[in-house]
C-alpha positions in Angstrom: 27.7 14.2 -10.0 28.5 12.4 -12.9 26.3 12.5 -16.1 25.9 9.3 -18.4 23.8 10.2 -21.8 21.1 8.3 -23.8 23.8 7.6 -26.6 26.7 6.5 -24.6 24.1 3.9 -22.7 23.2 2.8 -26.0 27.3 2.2 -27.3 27.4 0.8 -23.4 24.5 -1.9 -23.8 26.3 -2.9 -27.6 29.5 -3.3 -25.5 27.1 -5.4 -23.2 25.8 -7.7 -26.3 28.7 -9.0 -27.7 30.5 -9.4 -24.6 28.1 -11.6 -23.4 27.8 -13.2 -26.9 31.7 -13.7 -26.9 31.0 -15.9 -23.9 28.6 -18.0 -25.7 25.6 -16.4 -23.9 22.3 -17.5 -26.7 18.3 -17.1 -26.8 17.0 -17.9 -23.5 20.0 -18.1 -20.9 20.1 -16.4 -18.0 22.6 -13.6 -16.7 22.8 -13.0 -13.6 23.0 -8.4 -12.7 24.3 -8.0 -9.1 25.8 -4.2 -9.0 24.0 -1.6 -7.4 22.8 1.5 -9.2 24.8 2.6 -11.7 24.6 3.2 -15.6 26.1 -0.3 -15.9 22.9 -1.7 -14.4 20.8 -0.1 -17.2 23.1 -0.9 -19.9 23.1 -4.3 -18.8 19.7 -4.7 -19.2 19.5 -3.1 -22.5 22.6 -5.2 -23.7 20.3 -8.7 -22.3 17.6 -7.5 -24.1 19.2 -6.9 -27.6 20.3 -10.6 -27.3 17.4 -12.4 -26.2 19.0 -13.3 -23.1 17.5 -13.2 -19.7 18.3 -11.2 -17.2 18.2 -11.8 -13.6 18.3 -8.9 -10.9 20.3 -9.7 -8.0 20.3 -7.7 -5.0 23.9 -6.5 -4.1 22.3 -6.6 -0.1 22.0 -10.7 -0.7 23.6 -12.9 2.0 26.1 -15.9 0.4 22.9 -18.0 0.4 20.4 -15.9 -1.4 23.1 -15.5 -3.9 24.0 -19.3 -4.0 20.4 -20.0 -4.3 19.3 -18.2 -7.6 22.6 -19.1 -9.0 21.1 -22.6 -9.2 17.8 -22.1 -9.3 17.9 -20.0 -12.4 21.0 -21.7 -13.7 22.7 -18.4 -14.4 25.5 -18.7 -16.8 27.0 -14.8 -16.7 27.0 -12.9 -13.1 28.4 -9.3 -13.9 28.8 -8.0 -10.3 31.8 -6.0 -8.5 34.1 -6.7 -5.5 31.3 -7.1 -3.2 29.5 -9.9 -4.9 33.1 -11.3 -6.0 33.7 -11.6 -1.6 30.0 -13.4 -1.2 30.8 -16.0 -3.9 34.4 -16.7 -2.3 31.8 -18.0 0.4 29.9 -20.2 -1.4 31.2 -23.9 -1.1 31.0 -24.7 -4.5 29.3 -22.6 -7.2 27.2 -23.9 -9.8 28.3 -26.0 -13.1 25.8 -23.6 -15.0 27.8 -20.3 -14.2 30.9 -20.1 -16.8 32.1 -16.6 -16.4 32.1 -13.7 -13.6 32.4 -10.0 -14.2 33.6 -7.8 -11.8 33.4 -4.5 -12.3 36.1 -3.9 -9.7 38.7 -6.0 -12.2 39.8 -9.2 -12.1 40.9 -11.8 -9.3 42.0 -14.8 -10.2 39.3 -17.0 -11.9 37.2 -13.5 -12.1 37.7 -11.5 -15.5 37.5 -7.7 -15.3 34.3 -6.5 -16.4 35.9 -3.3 -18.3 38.5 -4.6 -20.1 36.2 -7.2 -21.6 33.7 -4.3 -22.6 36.3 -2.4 -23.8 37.5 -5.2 -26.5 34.1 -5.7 -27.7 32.3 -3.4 -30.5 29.7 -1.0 -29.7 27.6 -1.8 -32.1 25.3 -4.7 -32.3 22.4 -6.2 -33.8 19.3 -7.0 -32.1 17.7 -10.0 -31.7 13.8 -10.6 -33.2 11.3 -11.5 -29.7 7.9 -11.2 -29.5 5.8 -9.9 -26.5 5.3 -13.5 -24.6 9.1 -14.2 -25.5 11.3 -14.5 -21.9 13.4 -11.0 -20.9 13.6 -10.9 -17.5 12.7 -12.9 -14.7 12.3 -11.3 -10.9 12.6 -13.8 -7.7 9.6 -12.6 -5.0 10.9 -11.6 -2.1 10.4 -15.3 -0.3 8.0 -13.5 2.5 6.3 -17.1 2.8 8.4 -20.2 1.2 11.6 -20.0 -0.8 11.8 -17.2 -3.1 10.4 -18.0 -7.1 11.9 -17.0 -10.0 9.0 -14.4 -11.4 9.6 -15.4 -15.7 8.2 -12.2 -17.4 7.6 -11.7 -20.9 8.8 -8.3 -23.3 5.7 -6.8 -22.8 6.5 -6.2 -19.3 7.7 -2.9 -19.8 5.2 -1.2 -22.6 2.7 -3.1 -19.9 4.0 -0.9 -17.0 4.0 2.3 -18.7 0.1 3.0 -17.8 0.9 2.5 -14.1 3.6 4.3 -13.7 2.2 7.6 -15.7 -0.8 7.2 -13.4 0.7 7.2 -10.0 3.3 10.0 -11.1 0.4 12.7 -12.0 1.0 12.1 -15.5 4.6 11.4 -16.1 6.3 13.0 -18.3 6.4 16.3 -18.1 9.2 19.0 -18.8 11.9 18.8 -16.5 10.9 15.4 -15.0 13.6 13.9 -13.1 13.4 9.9 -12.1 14.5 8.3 -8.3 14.5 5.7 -6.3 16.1 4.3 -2.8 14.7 1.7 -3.9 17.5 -1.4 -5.2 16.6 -2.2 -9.4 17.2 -5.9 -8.5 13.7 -5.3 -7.5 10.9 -4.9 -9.8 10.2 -1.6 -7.9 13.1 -0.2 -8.3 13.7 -1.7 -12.3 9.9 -1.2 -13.3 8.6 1.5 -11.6 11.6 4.0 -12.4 14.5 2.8 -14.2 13.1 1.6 -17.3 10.0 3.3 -17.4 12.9 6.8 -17.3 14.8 5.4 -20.2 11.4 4.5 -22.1 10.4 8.2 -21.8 13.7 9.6 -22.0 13.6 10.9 -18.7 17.0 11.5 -16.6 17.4 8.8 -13.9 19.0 9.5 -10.8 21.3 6.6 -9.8 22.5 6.4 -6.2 23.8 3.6 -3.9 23.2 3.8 0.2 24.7 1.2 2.5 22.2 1.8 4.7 19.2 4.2 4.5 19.7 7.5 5.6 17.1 10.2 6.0 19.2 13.0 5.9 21.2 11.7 2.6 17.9 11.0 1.1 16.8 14.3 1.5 20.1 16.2 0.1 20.2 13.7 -2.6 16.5 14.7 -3.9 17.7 18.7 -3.2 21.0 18.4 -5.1 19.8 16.4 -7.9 16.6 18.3 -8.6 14.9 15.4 -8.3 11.3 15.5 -9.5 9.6 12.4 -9.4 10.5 9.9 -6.8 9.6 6.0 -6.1 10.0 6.2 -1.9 8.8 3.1 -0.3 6.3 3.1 2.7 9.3 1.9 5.6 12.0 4.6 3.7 9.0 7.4 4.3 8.5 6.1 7.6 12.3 6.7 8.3 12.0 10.4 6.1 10.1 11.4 9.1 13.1 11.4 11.6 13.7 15.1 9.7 11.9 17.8 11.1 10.8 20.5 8.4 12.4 19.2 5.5 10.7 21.9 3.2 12.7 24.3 5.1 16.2 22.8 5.3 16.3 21.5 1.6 15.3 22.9 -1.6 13.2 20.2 -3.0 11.8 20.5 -6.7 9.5 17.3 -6.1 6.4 16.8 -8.6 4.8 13.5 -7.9 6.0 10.8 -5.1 4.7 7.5 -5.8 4.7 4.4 -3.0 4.1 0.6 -2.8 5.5 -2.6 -1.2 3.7 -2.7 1.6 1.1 -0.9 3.3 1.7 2.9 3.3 -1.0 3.9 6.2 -3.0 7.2 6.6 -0.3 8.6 9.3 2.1 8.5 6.6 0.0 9.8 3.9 -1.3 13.2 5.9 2.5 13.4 7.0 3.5 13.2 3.2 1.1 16.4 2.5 2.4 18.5 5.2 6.8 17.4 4.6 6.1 17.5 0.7 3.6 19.9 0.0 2.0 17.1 -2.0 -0.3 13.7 -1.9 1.7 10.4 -2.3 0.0 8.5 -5.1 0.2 4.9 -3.5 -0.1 1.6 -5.5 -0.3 -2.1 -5.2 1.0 -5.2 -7.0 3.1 -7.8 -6.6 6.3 -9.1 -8.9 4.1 -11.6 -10.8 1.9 -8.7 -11.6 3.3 -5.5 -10.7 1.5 -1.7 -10.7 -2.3 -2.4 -11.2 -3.5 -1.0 -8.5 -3.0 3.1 -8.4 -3.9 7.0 -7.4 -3.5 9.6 -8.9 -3.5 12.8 -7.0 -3.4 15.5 -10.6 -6.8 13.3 -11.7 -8.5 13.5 -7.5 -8.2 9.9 -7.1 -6.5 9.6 -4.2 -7.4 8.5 -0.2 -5.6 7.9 2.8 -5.4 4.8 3.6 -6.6 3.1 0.4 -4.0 1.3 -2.8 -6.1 3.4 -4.8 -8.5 1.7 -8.2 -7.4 -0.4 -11.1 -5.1 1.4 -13.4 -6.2 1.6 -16.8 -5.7 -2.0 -18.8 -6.0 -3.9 -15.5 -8.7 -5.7 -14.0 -8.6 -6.6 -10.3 -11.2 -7.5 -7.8 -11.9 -8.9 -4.6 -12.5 -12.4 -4.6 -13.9 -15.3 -2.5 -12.3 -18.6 -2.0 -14.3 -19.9 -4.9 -13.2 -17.1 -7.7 -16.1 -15.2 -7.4 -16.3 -11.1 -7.2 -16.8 -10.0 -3.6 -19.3 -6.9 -3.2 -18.3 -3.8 -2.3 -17.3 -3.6 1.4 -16.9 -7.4 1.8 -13.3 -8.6 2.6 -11.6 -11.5 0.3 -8.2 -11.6 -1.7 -7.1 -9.2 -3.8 -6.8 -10.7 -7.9 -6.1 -9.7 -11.5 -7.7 -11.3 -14.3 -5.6 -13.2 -17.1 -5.0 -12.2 -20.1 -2.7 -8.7 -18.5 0.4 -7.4 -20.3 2.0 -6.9 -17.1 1.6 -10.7 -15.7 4.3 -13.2 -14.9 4.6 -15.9 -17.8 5.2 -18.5 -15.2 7.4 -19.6 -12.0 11.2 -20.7 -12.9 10.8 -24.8 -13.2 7.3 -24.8 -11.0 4.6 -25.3 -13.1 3.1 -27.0 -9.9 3.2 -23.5 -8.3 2.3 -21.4 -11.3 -0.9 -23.2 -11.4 -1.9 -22.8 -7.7 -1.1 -19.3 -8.4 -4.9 -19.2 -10.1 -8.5 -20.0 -9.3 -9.9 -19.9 -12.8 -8.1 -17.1 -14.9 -7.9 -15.2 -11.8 -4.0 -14.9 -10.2 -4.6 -14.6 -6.6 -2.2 -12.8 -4.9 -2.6 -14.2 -0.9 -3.6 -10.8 0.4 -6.5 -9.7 2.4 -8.5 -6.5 1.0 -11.6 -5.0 0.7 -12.8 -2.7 -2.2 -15.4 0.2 -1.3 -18.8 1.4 -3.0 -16.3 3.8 -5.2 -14.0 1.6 -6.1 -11.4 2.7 -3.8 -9.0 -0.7 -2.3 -7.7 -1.0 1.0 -5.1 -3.5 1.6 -5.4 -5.8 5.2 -2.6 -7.7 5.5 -1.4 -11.3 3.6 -3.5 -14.4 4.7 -0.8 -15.7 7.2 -0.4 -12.0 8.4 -3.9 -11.8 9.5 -4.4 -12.2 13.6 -7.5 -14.1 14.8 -8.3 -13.0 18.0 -11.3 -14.1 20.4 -13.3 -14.2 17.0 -11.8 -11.6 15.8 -10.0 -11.4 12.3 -7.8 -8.4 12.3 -5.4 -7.5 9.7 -1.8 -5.7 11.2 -2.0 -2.7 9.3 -4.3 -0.7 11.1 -2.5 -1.5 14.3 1.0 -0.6 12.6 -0.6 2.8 11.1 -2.0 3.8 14.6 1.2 2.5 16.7 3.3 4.9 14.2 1.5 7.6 15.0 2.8 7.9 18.7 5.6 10.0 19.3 7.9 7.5 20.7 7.3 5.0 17.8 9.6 5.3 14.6 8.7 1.5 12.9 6.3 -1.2 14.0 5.4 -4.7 13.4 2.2 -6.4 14.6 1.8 -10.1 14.9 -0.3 -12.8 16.3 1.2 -14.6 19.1 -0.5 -17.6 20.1 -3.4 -17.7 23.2 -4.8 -20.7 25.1 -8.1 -18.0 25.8 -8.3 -16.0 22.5 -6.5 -18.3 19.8 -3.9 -15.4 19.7 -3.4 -12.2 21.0 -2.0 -8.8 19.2 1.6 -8.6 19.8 3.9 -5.7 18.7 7.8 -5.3 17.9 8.8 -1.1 18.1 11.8 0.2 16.6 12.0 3.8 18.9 12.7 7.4 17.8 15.8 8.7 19.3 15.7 10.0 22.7 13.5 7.2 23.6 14.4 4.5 26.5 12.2 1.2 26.6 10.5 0.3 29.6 7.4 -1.2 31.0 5.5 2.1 31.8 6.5 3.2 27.8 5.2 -0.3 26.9 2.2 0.0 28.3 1.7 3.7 27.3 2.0 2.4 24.0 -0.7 -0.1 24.1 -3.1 2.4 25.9 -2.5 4.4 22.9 -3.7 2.1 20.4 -6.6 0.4 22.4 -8.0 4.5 22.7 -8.1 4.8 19.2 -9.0 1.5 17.6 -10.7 -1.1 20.0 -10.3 -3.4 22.9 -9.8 -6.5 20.8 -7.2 -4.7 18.7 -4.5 -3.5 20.6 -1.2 -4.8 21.4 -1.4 -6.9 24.5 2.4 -7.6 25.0 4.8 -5.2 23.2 8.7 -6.2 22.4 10.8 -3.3 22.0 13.8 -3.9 18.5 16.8 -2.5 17.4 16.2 -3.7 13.8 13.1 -4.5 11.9 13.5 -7.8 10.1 13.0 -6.7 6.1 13.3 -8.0 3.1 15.8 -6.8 0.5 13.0 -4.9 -0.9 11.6 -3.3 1.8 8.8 -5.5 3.5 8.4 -6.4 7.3 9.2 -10.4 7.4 6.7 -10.7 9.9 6.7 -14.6 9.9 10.0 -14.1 11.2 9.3 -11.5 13.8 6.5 -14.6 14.6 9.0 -17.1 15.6 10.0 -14.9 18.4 7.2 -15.3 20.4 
């Protein structure tokens, strides 16, 4: 393991500045970051920053046309990326007018320069630029689970805005010996504003490690070897965590605090987290417009299974009817923060149209289903188009994913609505199986006798399709729309 400290970041992220001000880069454009994690990432950031440039996470996992796409829709000028990224833009008919310079970290090819050499010829000193709170830094695309994706605009406040959130759902971050990581990519705002920057902020190590592809096993050695203390694990990399058997046992973890949101983290995953870890996972809810106001805390006793926790402290969020109003304690609506919030979105990239259908009132709604309790205590349903109806019945896919996860042969599962001439629709489930496990008809079946046991008759799966590979987005979230086409 290599070690980067606070002052070499800082002489990196100078380096950073006036590169990109060598290439013309001013107030307000926008540079494109697609590298995986790395010190570069975070000195990139810092560099953006210092100029009052924009910066624009890219996921290194993007196809040729989610790449193509924000190159245009954000009019990127800069794209620092490597050899990867360098191969996806060979693909791409013809690249933007906007973009004027790529940066490979993996050195230059043809019409590419080479990242290091340009660093290397700029100074490492720079000054930094004079914005405000509202002024533009960063802007995160959502992760297009219904439409195209949105460029997210987010003010400088973003991260002092975050810093409540994230000391909340990690017991009280930091403490001595504190030690920062995440699986999950810092193109998203997750990964960025959840751990990386909130680690730098505190002057917290940040452990910085790129995976092709999940794996369990590596995740688990990773955490061991690098004492990790404080980790960001999303609810479908947990789900896959509990392929290993005993992992107390095998590795030597040091974990403090394990916080998780995304999607739906479920009450089979949470009692599994207390007997693998030793400790409650503080889950949380938000979205990239307006990330982290949801939270638990396990070291203040607000924490329960199966609930996104209460409003962290400096949010306010509520469950709300179709007409803005607060829903009552146990009555099911949308889930919305109130405006003014240090952690909100400025606005969609070049869609005021959608930024304004965003709200009802000064409320920004958020399109999922949830319910709030007589504590104060959310649960999360499922996202409006998620949510089955079924005979009369409207039945959010969570519950049925939490339970179908709890059967031995089940290691990931989907639930959609597939369409009925009786009942409207009927509950249909995709299952990704645990090793050792052979699809069939009598497991199929099994399955659904499992789930209709424990929930109800007009909840379980009725036709189940057994998967190889659960359709996700770069961040982590079932696409069930797509998963919905199959039927």
């Amino acid at each position: 393991m290599s070690t980067v400290t606070f002052q070499q970041l800082q002489r990196r992220a100078n380096r950073f500045a006036n590169t990109l001000k060598a290439h013309g880069i001013q107030t307000g454009d926008r540079i494109g970051i697609m590298l995986p994690q790395g010190s570069d990432v975070a000195a990139a950031h810092m560099g953006i920053y210092k100029l009052g440039a924009i910066a624009v996470p890219l996921a290194i996992l993007f196809g040729g046309d989610a790449v193509e796409y924000r190159l245009k829709d954000a009019g990127i000028k800069v794209l620092l990326t490597n050899a990867e990224g360098v191969a996806k833009l060979r693909r791409i008919e013809a690249l933007p007018p906007t973009l004027h310079a790529v940066l490979s970290a993996d050195g230059a090819d043809s019409d590419i320069l080479d990242l290091e050499r340009e660093l290397a010829a700029a100074s490492d000193q720079a000054a930094t630029a004079t914005t405000g709170p509202d002024d533009p830094a960063m802007m995160v695309y959502t992760s297009g689970t219904t439409g195209s994706p949105k460029g997210a605009l987010h003010g400088h406040r973003v991260l002092l805005g975050h810093l409540p959130g994230t000391q909340f759902t990690h017991d009280f971050l930091p403490q001595a010996g504190d030690r920062m990581w995440t699986p999950a990519d810092w193109a998203w705002a997750g990964g960025l504003l959840n751990i990386l920057l909130p680690g730098l902020y505190f002057g917290l190590p940040v452990v910085a490690r790129k995976f092709e592809r999940f794996d369990a096993q590596a995740a688990f050695d990773l955490m061991s070897r690098a004492e990790v203390r404080n980790a960001f694990i999303p609810p479908t990399a947990l789900r896959m965590l509990r392929s290993v058997e005993n992992p107390r046992e095998k590795f030597k973890l040091q974990l403090r605090s394990i916080a998780s949101g995304g999607e739906a983290l479920g009450a089979e995953v949470f009692e599994w987290g207390r007997s693998a870890f030793g400790l409650i996972i503080n889950e949380f809810y938000g979205q990239t417009e307006c990330n982290q106001v949801l939270g638990s805390c396990a070291a203040a006793g607000l924490n329960r299974a199966g609930a996104i926790g209460k409003p962290v402290p400096g949010h306010r969020v509520a469950i709300i009817d179709n007409d803005g109003r607060p829903c009552k304690p146990g009555e099911t609506g949308q889930i919305a923060m109130l405006r003014p919030d240090p952690i909100m979105f400025l606005g969609y990239w070049n869609r005021p149209d959608a930024t304004r259908e965003k709200f009802i009132g000064d409320w920004m709604t958020t399109g999922d289903q949830g319910v709030m309790d007589e504590e104060g205590f959310f649960s999360f349903i499922g996202r409006d188009d998620d949510v089955i109806t079924s005979a009369g019945y409207r039945i959010g896919p969570v519950e049925i994913e939490d339970c179908l996860i709890c059967h031995p042969a089940v290691a990931n599962a989907a639930a959609v609505g597939k369409p009925d001439a009786l009942r409207t629709e009927i509950v249909k489930a995709f299952i990704q199986l645990r090793p050792g496990y052979v699809a069939s008809d009598a497991l199929a079946a099994d399955i659904s006798a499992f789930v209709r046991t424990r929930l109800s008759a007009h909840e379980y799966p009725r036709e189940i399709a057994f998967i190889d590979d659960m359709p996700l987005t770069t961040t982590g979230k079932i696409i069930r729309r797509e998963l919905r086409l199959r039927n």
